[in-house]
C-alpha positions in Angstrom: 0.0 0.0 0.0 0.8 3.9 -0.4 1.2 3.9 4.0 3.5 1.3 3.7 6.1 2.7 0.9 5.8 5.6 2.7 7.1 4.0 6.1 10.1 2.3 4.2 10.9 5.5 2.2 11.5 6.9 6.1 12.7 4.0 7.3 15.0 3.9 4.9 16.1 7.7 4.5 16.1 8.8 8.2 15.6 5.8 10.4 19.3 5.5 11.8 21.8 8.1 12.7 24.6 7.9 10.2 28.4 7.7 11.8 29.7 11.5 12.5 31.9 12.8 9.9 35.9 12.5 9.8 37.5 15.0 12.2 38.4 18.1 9.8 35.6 17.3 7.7 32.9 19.6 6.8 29.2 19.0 7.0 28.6 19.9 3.1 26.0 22.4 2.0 22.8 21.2 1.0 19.9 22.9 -0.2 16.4 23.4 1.6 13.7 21.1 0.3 10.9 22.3 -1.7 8.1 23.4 0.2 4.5 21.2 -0.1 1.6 23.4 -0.8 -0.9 20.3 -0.2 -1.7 19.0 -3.3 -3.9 15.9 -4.0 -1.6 14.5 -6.1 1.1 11.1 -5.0 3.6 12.1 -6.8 4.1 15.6 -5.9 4.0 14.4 -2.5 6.3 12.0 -2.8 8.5 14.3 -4.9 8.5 16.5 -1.5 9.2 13.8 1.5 11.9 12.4 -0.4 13.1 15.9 -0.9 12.6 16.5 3.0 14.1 13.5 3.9 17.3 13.6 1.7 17.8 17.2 3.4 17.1 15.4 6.7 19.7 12.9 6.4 22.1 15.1 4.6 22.2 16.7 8.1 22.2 13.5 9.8 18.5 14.1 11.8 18.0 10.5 11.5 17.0 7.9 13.9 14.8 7.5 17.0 16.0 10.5 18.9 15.3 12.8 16.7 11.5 11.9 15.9 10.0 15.0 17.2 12.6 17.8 15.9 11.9 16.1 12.5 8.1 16.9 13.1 9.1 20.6 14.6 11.0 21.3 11.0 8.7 19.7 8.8 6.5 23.2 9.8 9.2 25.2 7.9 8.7 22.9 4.9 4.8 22.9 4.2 2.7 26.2 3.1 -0.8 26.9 2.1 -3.4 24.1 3.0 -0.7 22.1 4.3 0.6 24.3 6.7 -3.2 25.0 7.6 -3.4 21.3 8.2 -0.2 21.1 10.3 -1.0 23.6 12.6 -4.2 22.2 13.4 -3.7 18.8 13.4 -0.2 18.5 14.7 1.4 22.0 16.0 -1.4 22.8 18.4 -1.7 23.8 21.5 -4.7 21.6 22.2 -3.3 18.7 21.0 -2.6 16.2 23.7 -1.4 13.5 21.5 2.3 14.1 20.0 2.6 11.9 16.8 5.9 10.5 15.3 7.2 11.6 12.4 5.7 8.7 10.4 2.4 9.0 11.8 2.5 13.0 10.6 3.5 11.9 7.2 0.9 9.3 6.6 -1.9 11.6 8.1 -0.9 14.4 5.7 -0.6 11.8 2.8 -4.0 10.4 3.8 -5.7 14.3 4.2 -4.3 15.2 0.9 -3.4 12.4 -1.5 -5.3 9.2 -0.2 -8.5 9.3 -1.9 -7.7 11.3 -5.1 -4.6 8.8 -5.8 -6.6 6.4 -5.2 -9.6 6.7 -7.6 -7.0 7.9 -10.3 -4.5 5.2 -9.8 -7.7 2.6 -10.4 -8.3 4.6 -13.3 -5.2 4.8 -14.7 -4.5 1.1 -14.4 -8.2 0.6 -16.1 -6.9 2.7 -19.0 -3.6 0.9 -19.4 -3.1 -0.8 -22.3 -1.4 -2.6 -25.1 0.6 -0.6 -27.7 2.5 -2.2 -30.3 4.8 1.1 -30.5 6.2 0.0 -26.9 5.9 -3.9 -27.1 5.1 -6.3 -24.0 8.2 -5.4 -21.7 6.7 -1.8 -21.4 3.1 -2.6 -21.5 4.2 -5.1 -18.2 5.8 -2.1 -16.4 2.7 0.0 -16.7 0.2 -2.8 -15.2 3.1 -3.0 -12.6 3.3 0.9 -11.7 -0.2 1.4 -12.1 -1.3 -1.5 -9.5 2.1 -0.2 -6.8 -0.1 3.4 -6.6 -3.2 1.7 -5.9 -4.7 1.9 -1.9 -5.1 -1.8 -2.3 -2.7 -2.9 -4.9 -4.1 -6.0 -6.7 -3.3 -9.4 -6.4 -0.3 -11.0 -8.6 -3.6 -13.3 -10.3 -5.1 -10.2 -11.1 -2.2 -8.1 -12.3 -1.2 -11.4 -14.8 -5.0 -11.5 -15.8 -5.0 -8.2 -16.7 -1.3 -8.5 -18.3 -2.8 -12.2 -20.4 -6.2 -10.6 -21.4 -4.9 -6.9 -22.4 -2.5 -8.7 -24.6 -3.8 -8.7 -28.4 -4.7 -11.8 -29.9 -2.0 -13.1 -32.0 0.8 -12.3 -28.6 -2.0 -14.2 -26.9 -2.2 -16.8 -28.6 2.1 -17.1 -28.6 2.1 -16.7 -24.9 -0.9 -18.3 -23.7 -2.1 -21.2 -25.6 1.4 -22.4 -27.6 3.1 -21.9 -24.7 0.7 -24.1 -22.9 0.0 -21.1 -19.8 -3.5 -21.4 -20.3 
């Protein structure tokens, strides 16, 4: 799912500290990320946290420790509706529960993104089809990037049904029945 690829994405990106640099070494400069506006759109959100979380690490605010000044400086990198949403949902006086970094970033992915990537992923991958101009290899890739945005990505049956029957008939009949897959 979306949540999940999220979680490794951070997992992956800031989830341990990194070893301090070599005495006389520099911390290099790196650029602020991009701020998000809140979009409803996956990939501009994921263009951003990856973004956030390469200037994270760059800076080595990884691991456990630093959970919540990652939440305190993601305020400095959202604007618009997104900031809106921060400041009520997470940066509030009010607010008795604290949430972890990851628990921010799938809340703001599920506000903004969830349901709009969701109905257009579904209707991307229903739209995905065969062209003779990019051949089966390519045709393949787009079933398999289609279903990886999906909410509830479909099952590997479902993703070969889809790749079998969307084929036209003469690569059908190559693959499927003198091949003997059928």
């Amino acid at each position: 799912s979306l949540s999940n690829c999220l979680r490794r994405n951070i997992e992956f990106k800031v989830g341990s500290r990194l070893p301090a640099l070599p005495d006389g070494v520099k911390q290099p400069k790196v650029d602020n990320p991009s701020k998000y506006r809140g979009k409803h759109d996956h990939k501009a959100f994921y263009t951003w946290l990856d973004g956030y979380l390469s200037w994270l690490r760059a800076y080595n605010i990884c691991g456990e420790e630093t959970d919540k000044m990652r939440v305190q400086l993601m305020r400095n990198y959202v604007t618009g509706p997104a900031e809106e949403w921060f400041m009520a949902e997470v940066d509030h006086l009010d607010i008795t529960h604290r949430p972890q970094f990851q628990e921010v970033v799938c809340a703001m992915h599920r506000h903004f993104v969830h349901v709009t990537t969701a109905a257009k992923a579904t209707k991307d991958s229903e739209q995905c089809r065969y062209r003779s101009s990019e051949g089966v290899d390519r045709f393949v890739a787009e079933i398999k990037k289609y279903a990886g945005r999906m909410v509830q990505s479909p099952s590997d049956y479902n993703i070969a049904r889809k790749f079998v029957y969307g084929l036209p008939t003469d690569i059908f009949e190559v693959v499927v029945v003198h091949r003997g897959l059928r």
